[in-house]
N, CA, C and O atoms as a GROMACS GRO file, in nm:
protein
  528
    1UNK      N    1   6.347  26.243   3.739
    1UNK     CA    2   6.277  26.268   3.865
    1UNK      C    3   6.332  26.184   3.979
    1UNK      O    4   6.305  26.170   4.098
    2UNK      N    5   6.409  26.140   3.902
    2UNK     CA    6   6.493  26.058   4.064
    2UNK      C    7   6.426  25.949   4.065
    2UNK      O    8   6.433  25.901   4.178
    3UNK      N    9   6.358  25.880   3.988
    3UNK     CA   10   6.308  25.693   4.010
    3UNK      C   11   6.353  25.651   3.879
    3UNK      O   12   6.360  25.692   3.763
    4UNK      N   13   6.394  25.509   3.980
    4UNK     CA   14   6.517  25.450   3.880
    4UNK      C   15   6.391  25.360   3.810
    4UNK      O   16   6.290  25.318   3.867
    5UNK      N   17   6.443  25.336   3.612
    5UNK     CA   18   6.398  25.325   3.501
    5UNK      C   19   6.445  25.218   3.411
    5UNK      O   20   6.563  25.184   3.423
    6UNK      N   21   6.394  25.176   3.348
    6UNK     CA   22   6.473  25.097   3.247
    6UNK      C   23   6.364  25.074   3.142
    6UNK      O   24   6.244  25.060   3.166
    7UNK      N   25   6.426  25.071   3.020
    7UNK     CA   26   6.310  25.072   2.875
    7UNK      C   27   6.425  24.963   2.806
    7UNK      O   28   6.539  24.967   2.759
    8UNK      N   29   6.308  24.855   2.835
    8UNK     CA   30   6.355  24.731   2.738
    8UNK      C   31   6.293  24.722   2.609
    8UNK      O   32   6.171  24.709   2.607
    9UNK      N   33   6.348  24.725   2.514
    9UNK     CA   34   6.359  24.697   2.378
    9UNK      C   35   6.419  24.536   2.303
    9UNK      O   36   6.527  24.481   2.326
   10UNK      N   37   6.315  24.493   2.217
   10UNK     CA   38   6.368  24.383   2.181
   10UNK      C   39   6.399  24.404   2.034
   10UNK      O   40   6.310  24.443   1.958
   11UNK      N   41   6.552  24.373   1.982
   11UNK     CA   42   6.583  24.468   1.869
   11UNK      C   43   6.552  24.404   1.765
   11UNK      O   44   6.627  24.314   1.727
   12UNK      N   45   6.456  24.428   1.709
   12UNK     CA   46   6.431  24.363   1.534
   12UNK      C   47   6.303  24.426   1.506
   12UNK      O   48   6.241  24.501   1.582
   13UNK      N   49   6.252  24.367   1.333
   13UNK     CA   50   6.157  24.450   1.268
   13UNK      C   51   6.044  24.305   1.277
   13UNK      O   52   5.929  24.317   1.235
   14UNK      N   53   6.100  24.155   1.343
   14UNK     CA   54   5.958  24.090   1.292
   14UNK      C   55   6.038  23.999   1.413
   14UNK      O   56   6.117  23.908   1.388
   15UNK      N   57   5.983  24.062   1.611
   15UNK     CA   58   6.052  23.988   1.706
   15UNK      C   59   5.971  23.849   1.741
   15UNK      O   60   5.849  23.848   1.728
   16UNK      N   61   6.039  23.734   1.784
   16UNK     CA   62   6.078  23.660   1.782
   16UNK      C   63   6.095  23.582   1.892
   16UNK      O   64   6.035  23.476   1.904
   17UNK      N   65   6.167  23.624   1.969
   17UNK     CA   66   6.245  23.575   2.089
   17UNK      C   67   6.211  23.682   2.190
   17UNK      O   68   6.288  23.772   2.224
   18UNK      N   69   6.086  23.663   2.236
   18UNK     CA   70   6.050  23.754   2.335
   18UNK      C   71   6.054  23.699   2.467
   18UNK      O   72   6.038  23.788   2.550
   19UNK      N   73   6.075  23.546   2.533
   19UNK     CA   74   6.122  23.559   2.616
   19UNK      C   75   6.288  23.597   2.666
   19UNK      O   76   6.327  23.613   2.781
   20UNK      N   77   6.359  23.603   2.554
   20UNK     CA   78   6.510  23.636   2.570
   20UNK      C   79   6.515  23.780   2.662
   20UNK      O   80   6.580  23.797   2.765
   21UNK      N   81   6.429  23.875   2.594
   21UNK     CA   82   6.403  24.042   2.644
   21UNK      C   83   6.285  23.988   2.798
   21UNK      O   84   6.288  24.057   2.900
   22UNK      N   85   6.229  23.912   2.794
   22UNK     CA   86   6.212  23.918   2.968
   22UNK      C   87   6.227  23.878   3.027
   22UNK      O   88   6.152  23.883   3.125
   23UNK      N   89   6.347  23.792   3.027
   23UNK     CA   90   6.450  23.761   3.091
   23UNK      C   91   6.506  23.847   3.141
   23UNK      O   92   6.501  23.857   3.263
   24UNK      N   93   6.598  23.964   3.044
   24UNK     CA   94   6.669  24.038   3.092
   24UNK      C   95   6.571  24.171   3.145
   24UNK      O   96   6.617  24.285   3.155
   25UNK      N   97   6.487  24.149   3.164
   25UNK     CA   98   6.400  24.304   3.229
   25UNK      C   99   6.403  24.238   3.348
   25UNK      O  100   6.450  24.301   3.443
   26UNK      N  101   6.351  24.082   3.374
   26UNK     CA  102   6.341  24.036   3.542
   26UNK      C  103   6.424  24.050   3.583
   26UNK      O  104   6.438  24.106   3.691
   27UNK      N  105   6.558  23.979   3.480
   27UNK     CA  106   6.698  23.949   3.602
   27UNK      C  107   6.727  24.114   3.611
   27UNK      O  108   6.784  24.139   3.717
   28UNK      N  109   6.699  24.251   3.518
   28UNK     CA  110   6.773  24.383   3.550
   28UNK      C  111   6.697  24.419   3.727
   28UNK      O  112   6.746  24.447   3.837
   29UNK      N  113   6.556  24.396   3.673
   29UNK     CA  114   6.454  24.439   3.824
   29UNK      C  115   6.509  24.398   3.910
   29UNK      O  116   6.562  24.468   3.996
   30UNK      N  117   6.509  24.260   3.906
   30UNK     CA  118   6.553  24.178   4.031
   30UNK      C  119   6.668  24.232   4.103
   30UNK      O  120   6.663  24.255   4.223
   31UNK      N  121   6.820  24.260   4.001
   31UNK     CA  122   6.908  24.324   4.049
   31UNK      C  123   6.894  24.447   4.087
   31UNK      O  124   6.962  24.481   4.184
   32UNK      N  125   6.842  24.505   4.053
   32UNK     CA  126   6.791  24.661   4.093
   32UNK      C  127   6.699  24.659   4.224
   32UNK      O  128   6.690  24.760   4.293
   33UNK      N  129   6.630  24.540   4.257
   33UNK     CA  130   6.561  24.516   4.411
   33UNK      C  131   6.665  24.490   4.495
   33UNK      O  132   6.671  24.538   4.608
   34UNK      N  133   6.757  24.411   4.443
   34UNK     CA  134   6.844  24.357   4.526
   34UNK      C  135   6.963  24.425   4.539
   34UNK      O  136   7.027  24.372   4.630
   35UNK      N  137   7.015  24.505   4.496
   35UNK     CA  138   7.144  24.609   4.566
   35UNK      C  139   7.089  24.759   4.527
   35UNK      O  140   7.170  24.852   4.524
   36UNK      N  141   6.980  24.776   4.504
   36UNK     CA  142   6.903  24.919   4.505
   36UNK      C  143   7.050  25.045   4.445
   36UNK      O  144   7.118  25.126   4.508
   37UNK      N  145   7.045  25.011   4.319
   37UNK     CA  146   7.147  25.068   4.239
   37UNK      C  147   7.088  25.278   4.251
   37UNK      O  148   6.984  25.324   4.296
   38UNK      N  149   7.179  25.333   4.205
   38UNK     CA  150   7.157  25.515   4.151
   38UNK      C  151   6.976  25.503   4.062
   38UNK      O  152   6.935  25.424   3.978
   39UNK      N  153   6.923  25.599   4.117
   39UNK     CA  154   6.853  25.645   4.007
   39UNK      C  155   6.835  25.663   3.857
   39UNK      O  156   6.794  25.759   3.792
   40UNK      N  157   6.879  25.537   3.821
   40UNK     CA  158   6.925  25.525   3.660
   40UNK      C  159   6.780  25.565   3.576
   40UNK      O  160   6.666  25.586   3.616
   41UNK      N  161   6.839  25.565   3.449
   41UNK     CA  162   6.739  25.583   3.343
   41UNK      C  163   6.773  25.480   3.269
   41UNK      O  164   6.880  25.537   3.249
   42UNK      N  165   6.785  25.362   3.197
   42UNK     CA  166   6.841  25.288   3.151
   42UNK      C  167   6.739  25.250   3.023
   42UNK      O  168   6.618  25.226   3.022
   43UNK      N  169   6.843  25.254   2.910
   43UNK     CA  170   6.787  25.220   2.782
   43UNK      C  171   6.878  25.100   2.724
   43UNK      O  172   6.990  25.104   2.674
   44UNK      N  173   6.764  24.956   2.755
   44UNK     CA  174   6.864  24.847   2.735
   44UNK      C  175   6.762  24.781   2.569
   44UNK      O  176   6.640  24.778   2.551
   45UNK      N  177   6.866  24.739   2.482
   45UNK     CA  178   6.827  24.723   2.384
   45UNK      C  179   6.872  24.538   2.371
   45UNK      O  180   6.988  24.509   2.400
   46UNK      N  181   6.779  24.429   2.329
   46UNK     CA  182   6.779  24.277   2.352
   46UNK      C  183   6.800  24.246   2.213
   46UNK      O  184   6.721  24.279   2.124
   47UNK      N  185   6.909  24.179   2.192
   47UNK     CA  186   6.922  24.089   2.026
   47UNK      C  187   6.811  23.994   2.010
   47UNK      O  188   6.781  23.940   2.117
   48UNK      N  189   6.745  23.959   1.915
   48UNK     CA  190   6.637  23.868   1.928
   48UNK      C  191   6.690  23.768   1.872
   48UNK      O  192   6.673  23.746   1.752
   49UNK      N  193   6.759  23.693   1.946
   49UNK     CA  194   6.798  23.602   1.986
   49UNK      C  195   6.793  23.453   2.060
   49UNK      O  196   6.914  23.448   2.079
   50UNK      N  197   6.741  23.322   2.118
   50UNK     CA  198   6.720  23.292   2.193
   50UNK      C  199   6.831  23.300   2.274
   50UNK      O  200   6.942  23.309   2.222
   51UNK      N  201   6.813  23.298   2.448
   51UNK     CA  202   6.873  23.322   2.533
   51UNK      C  203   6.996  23.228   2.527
   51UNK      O  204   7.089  23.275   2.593
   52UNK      N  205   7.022  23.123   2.475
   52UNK     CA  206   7.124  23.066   2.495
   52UNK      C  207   7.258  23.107   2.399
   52UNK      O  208   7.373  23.063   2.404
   53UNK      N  209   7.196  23.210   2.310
   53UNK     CA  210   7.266  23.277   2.179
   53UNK      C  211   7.350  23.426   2.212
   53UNK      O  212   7.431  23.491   2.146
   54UNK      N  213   7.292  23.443   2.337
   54UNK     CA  214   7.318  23.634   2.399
   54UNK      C  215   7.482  23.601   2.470
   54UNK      O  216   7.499  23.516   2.557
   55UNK      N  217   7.594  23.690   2.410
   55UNK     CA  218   7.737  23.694   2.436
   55UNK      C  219   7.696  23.794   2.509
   55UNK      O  220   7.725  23.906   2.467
   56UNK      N  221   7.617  23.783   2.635
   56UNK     CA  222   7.666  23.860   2.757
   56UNK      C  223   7.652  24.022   2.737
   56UNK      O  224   7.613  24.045   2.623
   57UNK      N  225   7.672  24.134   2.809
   57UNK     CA  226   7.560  24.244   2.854
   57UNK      C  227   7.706  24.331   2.811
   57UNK      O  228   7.817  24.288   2.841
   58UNK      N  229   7.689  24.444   2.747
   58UNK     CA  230   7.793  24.572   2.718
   58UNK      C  231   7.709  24.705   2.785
   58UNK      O  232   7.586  24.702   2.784
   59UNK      N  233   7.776  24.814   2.839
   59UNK     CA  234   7.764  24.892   2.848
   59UNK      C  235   7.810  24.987   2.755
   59UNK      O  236   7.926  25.026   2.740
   60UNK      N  237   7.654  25.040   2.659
   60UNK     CA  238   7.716  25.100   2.565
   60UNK      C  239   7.670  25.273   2.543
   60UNK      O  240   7.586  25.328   2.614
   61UNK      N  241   7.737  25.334   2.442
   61UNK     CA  242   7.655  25.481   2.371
   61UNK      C  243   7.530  25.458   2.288
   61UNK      O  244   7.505  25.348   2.237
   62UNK      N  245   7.461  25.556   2.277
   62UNK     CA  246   7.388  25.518   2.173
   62UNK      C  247   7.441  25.552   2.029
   62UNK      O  248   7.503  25.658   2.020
   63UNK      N  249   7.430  25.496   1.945
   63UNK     CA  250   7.477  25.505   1.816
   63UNK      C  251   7.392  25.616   1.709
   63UNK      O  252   7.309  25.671   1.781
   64UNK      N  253   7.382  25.660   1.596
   64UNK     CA  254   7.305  25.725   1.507
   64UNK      C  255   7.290  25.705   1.416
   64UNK      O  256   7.384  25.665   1.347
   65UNK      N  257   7.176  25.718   1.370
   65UNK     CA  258   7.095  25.711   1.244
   65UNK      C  259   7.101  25.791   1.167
   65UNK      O  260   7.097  25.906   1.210
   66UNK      N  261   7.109  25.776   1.063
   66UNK     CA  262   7.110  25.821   0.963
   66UNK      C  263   6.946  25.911   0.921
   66UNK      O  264   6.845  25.847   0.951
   67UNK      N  265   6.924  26.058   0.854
   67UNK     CA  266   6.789  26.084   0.872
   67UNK      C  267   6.675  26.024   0.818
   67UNK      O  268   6.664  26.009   0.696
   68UNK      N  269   6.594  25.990   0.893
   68UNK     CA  270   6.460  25.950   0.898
   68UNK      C  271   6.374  25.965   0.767
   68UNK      O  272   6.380  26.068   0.700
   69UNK      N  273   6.287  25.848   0.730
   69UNK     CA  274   6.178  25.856   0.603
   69UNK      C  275   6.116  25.972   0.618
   69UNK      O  276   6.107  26.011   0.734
   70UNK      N  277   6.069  26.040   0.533
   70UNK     CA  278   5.974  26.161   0.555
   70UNK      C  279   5.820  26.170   0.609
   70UNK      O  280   5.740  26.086   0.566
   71UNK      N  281   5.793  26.232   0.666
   71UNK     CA  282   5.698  26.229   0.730
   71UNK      C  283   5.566  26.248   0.645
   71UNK      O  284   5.567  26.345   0.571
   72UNK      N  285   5.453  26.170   0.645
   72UNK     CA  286   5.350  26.162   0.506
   72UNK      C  287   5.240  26.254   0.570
   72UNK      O  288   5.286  26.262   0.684
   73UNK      N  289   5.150  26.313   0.571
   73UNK     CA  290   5.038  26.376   0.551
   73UNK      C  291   4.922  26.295   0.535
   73UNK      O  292   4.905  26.244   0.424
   74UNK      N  293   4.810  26.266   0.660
   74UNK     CA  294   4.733  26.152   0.619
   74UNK      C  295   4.577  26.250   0.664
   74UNK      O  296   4.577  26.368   0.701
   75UNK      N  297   4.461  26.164   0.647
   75UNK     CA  298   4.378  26.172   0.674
   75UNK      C  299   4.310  26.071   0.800
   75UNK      O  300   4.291  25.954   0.770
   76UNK      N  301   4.280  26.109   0.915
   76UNK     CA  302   4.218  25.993   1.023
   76UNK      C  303   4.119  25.916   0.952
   76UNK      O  304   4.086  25.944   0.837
   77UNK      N  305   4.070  25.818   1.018
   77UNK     CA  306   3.891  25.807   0.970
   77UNK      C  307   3.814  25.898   1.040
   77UNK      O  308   3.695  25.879   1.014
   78UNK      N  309   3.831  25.987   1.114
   78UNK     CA  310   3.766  26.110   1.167
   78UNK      C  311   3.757  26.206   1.092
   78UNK      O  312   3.672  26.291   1.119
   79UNK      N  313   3.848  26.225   0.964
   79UNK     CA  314   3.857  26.348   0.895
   79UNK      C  315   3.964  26.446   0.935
   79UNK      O  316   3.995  26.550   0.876
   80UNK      N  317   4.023  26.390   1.060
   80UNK     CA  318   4.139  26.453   1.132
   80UNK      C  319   4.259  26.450   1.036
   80UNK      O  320   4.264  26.361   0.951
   81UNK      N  321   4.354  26.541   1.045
   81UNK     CA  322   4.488  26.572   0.963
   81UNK      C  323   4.581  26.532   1.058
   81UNK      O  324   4.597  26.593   1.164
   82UNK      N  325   4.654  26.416   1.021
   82UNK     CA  326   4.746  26.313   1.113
   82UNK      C  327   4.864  26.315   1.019
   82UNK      O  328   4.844  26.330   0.898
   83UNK      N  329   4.993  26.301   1.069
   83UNK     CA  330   5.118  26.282   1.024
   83UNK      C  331   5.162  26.171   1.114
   83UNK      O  332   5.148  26.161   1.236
   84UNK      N  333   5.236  26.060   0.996
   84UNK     CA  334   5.266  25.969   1.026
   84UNK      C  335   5.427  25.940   0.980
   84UNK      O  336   5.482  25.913   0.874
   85UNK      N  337   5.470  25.957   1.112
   85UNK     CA  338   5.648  25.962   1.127
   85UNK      C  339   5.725  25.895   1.022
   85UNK      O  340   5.639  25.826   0.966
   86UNK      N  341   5.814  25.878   0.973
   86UNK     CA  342   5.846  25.777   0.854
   86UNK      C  343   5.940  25.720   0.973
   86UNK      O  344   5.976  25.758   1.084
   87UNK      N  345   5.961  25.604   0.887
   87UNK     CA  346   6.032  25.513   1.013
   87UNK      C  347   6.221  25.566   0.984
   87UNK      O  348   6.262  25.628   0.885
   88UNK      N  349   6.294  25.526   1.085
   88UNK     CA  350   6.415  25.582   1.135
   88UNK      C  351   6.500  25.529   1.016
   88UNK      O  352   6.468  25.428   0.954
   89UNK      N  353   6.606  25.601   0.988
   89UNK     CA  354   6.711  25.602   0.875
   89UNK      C  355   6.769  25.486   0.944
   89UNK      O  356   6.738  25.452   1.058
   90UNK      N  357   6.880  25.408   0.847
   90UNK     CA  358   6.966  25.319   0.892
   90UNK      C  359   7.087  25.377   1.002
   90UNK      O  360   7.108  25.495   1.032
   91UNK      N  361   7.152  25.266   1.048
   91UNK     CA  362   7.252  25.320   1.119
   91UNK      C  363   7.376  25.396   1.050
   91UNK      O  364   7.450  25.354   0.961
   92UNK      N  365   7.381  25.554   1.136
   92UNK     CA  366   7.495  25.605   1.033
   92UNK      C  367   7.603  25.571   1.146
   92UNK      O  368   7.696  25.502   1.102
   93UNK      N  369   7.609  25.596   1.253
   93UNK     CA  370   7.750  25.528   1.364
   93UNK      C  371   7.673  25.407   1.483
   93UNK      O  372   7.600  25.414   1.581
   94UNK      N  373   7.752  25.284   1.391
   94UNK     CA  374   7.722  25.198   1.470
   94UNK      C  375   7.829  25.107   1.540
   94UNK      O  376   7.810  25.000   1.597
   95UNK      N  377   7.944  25.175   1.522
   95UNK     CA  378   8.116  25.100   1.580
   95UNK      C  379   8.057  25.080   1.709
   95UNK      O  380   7.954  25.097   1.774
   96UNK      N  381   8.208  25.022   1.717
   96UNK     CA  382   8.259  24.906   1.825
   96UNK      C  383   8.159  25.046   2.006
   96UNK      O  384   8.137  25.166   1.990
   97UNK      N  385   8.133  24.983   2.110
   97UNK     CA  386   8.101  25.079   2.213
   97UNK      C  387   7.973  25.141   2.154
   97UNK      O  388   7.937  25.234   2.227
   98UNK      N  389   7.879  25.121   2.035
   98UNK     CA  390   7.765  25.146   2.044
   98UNK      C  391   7.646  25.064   2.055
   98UNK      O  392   7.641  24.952   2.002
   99UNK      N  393   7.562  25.109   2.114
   99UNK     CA  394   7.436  25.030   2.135
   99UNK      C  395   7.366  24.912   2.026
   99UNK      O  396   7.300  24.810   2.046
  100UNK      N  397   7.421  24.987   1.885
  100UNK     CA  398   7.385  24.884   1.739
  100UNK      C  399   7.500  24.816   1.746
  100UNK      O  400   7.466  24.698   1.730
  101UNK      N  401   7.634  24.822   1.763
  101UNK     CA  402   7.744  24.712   1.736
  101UNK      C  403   7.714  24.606   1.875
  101UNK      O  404   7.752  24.490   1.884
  102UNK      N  405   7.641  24.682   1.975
  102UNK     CA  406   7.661  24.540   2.121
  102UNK      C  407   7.551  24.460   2.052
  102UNK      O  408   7.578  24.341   2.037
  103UNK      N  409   7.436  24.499   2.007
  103UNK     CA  410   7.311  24.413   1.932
  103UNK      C  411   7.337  24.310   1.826
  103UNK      O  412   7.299  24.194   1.806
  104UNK      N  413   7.429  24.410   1.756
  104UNK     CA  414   7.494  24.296   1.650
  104UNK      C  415   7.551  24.168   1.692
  104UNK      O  416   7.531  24.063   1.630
  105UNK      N  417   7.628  24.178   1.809
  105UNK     CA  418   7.740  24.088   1.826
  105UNK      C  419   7.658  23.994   1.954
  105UNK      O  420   7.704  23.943   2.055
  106UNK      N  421   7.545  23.998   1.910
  106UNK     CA  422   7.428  23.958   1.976
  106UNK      C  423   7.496  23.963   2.157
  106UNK      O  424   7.524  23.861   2.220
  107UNK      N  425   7.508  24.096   2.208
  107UNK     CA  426   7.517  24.128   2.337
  107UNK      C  427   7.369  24.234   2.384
  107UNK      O  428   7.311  24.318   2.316
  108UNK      N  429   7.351  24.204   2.477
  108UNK     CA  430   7.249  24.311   2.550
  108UNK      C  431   7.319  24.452   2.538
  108UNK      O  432   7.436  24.459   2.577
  109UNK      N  433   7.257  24.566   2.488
  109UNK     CA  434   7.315  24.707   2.513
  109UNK      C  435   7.245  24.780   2.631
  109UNK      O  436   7.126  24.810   2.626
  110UNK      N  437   7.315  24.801   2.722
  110UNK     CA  438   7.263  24.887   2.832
  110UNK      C  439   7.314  25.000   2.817
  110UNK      O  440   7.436  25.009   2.820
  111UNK      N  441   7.257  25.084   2.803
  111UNK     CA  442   7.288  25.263   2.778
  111UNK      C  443   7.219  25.363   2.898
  111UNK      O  444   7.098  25.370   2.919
  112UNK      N  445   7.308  25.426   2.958
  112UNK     CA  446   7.216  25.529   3.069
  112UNK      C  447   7.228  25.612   3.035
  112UNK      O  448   7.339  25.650   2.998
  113UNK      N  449   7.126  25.681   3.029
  113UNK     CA  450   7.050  25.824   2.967
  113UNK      C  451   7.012  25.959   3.078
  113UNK      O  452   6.992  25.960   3.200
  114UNK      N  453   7.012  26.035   3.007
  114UNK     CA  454   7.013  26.176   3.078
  114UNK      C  455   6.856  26.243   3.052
  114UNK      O  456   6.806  26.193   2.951
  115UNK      N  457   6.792  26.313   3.099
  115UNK     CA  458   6.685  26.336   2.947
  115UNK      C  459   6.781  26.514   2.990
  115UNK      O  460   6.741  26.582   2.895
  116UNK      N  461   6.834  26.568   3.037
  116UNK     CA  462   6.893  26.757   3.053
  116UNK      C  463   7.022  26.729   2.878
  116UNK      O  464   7.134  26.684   2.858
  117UNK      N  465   6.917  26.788   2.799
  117UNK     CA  466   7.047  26.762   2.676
  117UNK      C  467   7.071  26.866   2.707
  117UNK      O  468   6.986  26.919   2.635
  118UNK      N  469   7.120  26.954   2.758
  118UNK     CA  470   7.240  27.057   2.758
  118UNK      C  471   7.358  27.048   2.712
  118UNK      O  472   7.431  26.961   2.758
  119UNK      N  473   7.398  27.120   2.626
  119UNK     CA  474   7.522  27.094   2.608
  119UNK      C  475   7.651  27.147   2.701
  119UNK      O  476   7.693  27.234   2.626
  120UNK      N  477   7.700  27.148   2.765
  120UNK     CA  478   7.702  27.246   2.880
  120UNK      C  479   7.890  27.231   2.859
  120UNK      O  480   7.956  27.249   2.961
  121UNK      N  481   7.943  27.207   2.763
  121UNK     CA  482   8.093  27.192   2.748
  121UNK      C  483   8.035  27.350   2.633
  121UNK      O  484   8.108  27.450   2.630
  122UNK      N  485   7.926  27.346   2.565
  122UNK     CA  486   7.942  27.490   2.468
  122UNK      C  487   7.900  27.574   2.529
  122UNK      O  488   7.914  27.681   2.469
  123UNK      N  489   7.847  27.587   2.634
  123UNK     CA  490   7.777  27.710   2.739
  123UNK      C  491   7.896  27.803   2.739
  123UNK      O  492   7.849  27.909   2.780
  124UNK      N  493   8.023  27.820   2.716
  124UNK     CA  494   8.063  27.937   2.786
  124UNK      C  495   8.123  28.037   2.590
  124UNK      O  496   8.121  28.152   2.547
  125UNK      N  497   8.166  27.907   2.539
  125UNK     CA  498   8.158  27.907   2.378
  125UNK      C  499   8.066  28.012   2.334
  125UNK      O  500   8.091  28.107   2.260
  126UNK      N  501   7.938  27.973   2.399
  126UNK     CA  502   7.813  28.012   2.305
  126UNK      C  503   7.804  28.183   2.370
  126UNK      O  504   7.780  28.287   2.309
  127UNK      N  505   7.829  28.162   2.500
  127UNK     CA  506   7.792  28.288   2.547
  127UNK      C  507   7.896  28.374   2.538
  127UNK      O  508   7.863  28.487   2.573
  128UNK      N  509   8.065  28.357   2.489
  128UNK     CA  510   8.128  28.469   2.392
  128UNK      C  511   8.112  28.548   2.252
  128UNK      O  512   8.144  28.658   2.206
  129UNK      N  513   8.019  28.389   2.194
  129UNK     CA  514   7.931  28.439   2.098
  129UNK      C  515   7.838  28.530   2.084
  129UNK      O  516   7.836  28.602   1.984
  130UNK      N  517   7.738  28.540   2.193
  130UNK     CA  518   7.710  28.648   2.204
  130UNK      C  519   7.731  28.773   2.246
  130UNK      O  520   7.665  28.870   2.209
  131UNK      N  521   7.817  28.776   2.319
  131UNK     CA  522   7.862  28.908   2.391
  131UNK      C  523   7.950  28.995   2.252
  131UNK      O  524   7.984  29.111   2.275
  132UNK      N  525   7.976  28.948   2.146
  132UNK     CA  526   8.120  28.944   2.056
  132UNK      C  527   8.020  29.109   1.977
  132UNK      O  528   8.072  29.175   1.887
   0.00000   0.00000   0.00000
């Protein structure tokens, strides 16, 4: 929608070092007040780390996972029928330029995001496909 974004994440399963991640949300704001950057969407992911441990900020892809725990079948305490997501597969691409290798190497991953997944390099692909 055209207002600039950012979703800070602090990367681990039991975090830790939570002022390290607001650090880097003030100093991103701050810079973002102060030279009023593009309409970003920004998905920045924080090593939990303390701040004196962070090798500095990558601009990265996002990487992929491998598929996801299965999704369980529960009951609310309402009696309601709830499904409860299984948590995310391990990393299946996490090389060098992805968002899991800048985390590793305890760097900040900044990733800018689109939400139009179009694929729009197969748009003309797809539509010989159909005409065929």
């Amino acid at each position: 929608l055209g207002i600039p974004s950012i979703a800070i994440s602090l990367a681990s399963k039991a975090a830790r070092h939570f002022e390290t991640a607001s650090q880097i949300a003030i100093d991103l704001v701050l810079r973002h007040a102060r030279e009023r950057a593009g309409p970003w969407l920004l998905n920045v992911n924080v090593p939990d780390v303390p701040p004196s441990d962070l090798a500095g900020m990558a601009i990265t892809r996002l990487g992929r996972r491998h598929k996801a725990e299965d999704t369980i079948r529960m009951q609310s305490p309402r009696g309601e029928t709830v499904y409860w997501v299984g948590a995310a597969g391990p990393a299946a691409d996490a090389g060098e330029g992805t968002d899991f290798h800048a985390v590793a190497t305890n760097r900040v991953s900044v990733t800018p995001l689109q939400i139009d997944l179009t694929n729009r390099d197969q748009m003309s692909g797809v539509a010989e496909w159909l005409v065929r």
